[in-house]
C-alpha positions in Angstrom: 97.7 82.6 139.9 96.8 82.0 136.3 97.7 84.0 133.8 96.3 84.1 130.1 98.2 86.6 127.7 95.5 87.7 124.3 95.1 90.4 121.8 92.3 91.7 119.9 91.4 93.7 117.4 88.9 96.7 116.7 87.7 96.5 113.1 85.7 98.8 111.2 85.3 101.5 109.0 86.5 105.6 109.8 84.5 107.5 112.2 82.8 104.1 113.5 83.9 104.8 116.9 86.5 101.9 117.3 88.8 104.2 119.2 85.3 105.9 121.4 84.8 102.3 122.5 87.9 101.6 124.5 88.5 104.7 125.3 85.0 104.5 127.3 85.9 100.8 128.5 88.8 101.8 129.8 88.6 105.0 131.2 84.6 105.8 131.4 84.7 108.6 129.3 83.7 110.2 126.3 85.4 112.5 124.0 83.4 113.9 120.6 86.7 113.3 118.5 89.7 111.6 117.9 92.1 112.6 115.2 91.7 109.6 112.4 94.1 106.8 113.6 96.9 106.2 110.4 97.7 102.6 111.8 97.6 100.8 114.9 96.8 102.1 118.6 97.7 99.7 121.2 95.6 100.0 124.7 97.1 97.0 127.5 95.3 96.4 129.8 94.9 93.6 133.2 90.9 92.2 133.6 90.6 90.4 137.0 88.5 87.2 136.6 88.6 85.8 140.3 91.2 85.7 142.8 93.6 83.7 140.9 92.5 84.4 137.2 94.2 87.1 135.5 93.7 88.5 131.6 96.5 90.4 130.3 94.7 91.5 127.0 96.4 94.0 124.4 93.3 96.0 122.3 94.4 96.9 118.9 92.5 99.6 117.4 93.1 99.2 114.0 92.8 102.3 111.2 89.3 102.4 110.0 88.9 102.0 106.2 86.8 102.8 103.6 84.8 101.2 100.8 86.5 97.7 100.2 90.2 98.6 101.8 90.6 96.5 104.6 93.4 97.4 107.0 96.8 95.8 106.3 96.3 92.0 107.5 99.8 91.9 109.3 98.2 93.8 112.0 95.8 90.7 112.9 98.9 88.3 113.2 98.2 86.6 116.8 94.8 87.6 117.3 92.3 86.2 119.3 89.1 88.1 119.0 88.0 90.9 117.2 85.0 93.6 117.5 83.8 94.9 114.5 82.3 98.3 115.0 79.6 100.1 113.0 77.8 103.0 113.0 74.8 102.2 113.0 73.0 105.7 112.2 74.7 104.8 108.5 72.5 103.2 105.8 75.0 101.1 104.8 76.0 99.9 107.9 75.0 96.1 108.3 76.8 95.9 104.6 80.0 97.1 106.4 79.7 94.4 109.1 79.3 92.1 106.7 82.5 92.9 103.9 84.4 92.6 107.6 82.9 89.1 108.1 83.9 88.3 104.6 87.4 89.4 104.7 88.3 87.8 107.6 87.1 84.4 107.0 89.4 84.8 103.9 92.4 85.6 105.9 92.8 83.0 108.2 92.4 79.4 109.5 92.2 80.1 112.8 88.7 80.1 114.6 88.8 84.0 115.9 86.1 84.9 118.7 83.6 88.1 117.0 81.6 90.2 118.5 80.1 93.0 116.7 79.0 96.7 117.8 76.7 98.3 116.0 77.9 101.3 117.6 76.2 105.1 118.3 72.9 103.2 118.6 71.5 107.0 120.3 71.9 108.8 117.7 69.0 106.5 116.1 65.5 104.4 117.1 66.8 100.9 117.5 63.2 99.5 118.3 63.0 97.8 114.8 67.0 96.9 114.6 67.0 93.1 114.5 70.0 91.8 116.1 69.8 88.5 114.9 71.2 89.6 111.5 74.3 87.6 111.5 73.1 84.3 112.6 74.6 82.1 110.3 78.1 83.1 110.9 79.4 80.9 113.3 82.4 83.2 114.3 80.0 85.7 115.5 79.5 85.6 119.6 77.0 88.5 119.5 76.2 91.3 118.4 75.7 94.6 120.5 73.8 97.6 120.2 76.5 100.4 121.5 76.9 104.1 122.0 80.5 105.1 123.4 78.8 108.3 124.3 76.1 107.0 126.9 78.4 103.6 127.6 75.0 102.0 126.4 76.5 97.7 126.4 80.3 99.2 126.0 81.7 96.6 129.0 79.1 94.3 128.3 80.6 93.3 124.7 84.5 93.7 125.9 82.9 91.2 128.7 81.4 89.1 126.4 84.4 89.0 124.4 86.9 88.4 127.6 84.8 85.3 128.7 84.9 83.4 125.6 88.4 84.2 125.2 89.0 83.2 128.6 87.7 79.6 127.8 89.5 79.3 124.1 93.2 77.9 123.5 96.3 79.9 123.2 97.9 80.7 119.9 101.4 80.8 119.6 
């Protein structure tokens, strides 16, 4: 059986709903609120591929942030992919997403996997959200309207995500 170890990491602002998302991938629920993470919680989980393909992936949901604080880049030491999480029902929103973009092609050399969730997409009309607004960044997969409250794409981007991790190298 094959076995591929990788870890990534939730980014995004406070009250996005980075901790909402994988609590709804990986237990199908929703809670209204979680008290405001202070670093880093650590969800493991094991994604069957096929029969003999096996993911061992640790999700890092890192403390959101605020204005231009960025979470402490230690935590993204040996990371593979990342989500960066919105909320979209904030003006500023698409700004956020893209101070996250910014910073992280700052911080490292190493071609990271993104997919980004423009998260609690019911609490708003989405039917003029374009979702082509990172199309230049090559580092960006996709990018996913999501509601943790309705599940609305919530596997669909950890999916996403797990198959085009599934396909790139191991970092040591």
């Amino acid at each position: 059986m094959k076995t591929i170890n990788k870890k990534i990491c939730l980014l995004g602002h406070f009250h996005a709903g980075k901790t909402s998302l994988v609590i709804q991938f990986l237990e199908k629920r929703f809670q209204n609120y979680y008290g405001a993470d202070l670093g880093v919680k650590i969800f493991e989980t094991c994604h069957q591929f096929h029969e003999d393909q096996t993911l061992n992936l640790s999700i890092w949901d890192i403390a959101g942030s605020v204005d231009e604080y960025f979470p402490n880049p230690v935590y993204l030491a040996g990371t593979h992919g990342v989500i960066i999480v919105t909320d979209i029902s904030q003006t500023d929103a698409l700004d956020h997403v893209n101070s996250y973009l910014h910073w992280l092609d700052t911080l490292t050399d190493i071609p990271l996997k993104i997919a980004i969730a423009l998260n609690k997409c019911d609490l708003i009309d989405t039917a003029d959200l374009s979702l082509d607004y990172f199309p230049t960044n090559p580092l960006v997969i996709k990018t996913y309207e999501t509601s943790a409250k309705t599940g609305k794409n919530v596997n669909i981007i950890f999916q996403e995500l797990f198959n085009h991790l599934w396909d790139s190298p191991s970092i040591p």
